[in-house]
C-alpha positions as CSV (number, residue, x, y, z in Angstrom):
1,X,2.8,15.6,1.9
2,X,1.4,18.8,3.3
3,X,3.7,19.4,6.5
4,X,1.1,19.1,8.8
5,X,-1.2,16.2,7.7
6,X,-1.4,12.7,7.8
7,X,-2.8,11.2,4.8
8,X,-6.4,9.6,5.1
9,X,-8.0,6.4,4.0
10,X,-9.9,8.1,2.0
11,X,-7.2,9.8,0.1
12,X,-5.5,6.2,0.0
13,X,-7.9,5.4,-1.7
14,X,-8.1,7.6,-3.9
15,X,-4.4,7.5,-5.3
16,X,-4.6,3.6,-5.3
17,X,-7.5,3.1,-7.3
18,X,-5.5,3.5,-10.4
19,X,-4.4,0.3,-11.6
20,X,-0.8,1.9,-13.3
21,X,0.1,4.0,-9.8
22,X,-0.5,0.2,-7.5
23,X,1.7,-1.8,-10.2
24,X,4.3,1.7,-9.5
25,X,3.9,0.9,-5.5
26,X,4.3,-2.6,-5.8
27,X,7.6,-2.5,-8.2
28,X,8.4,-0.1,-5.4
29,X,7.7,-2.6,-2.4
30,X,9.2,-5.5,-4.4
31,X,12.6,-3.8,-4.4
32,X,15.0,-2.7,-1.4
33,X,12.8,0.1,-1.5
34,X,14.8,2.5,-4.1
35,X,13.9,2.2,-7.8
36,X,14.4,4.4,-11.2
37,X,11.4,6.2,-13.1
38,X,12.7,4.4,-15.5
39,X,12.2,0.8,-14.1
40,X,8.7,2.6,-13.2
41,X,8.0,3.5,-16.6
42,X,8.9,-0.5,-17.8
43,X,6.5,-1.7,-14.7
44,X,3.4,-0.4,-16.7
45,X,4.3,-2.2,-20.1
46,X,1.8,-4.4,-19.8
47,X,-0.4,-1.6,-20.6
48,X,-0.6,-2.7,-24.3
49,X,-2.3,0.1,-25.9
50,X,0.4,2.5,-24.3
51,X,3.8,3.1,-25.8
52,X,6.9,3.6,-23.9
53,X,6.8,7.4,-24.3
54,X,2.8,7.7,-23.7
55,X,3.8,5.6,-20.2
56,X,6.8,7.6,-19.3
57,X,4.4,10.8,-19.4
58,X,1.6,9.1,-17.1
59,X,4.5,8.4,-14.9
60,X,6.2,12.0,-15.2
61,X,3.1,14.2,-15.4
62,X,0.2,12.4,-14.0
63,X,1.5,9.6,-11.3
64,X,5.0,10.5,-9.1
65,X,3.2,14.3,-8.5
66,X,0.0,12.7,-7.2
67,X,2.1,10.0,-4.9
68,X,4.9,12.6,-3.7
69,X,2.5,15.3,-2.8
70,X,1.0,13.3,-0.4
71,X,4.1,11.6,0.4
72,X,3.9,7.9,-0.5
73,X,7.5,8.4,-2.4
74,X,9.8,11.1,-2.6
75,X,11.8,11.7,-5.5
76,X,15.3,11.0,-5.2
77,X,18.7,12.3,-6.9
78,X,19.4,10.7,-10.6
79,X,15.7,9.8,-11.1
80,X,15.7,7.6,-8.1
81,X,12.1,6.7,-6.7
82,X,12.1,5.9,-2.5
83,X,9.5,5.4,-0.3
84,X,8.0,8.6,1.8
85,X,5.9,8.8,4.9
86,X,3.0,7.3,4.1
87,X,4.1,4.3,1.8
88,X,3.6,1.8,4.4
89,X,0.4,3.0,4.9
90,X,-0.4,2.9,0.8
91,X,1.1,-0.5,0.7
92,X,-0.6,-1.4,3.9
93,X,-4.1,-1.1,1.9
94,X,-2.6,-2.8,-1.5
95,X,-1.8,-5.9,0.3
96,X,-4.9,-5.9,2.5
97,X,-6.8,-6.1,-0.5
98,X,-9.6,-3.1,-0.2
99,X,-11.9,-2.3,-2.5
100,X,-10.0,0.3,-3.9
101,X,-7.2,-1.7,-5.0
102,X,-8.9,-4.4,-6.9
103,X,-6.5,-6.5,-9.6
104,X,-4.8,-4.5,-11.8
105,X,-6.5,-5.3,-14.9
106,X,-9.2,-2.7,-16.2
């Protein structure tokens, strides 16, 4: 996250209205809090239309840089995913049900 902010609602909002990054928070949340790109990566399979390798870039490329730079997870050593800052706050919002973070179907 930038060192001296906090993240808003409104940014909340923003990086949880993607169906595939709220299935990544809620593996996330579902776990002792630690889990492998890889096991993020097999979260989004029932993305049917995406193949393992198409989902493992969305993850990579598109996803963990969007979450980390505002610190709802932190990248860890040997691909490990953890919580940062504000994933209470992210997962907060998920289970509150707002509009952002409808089901996760499209």
């Amino acid at each position: 996250m930038h060192s001296h902010e906090t993240i808003t609602d409104n940014r909340l909002f923003e990086l949880l209205a993607h169906p595939q990054r709220r299935r990544m928070l809620r593996r996330i949340a579902a776990t002792d809090g630690t889990v492998t790109v890889d096991e993020l990566v097999d979260s989004l399979a029932i993305d049917g239309e995406a193949t393992h390798e198409a989902r493992a870039i969305a993850v990579h490329h598109r996803h963990l840089p969007k979450l980390e730079e505002y610190g709802v997870v932190e990248s860890g050593p040997g691909g490990a995913v953890e919580p940062g800052a504000a994933f209470d706050d992210a997962v907060s919002l998920l289970r509150r049900g707002a509009p952002c973070c409808g089901p996760d179907q499209r």
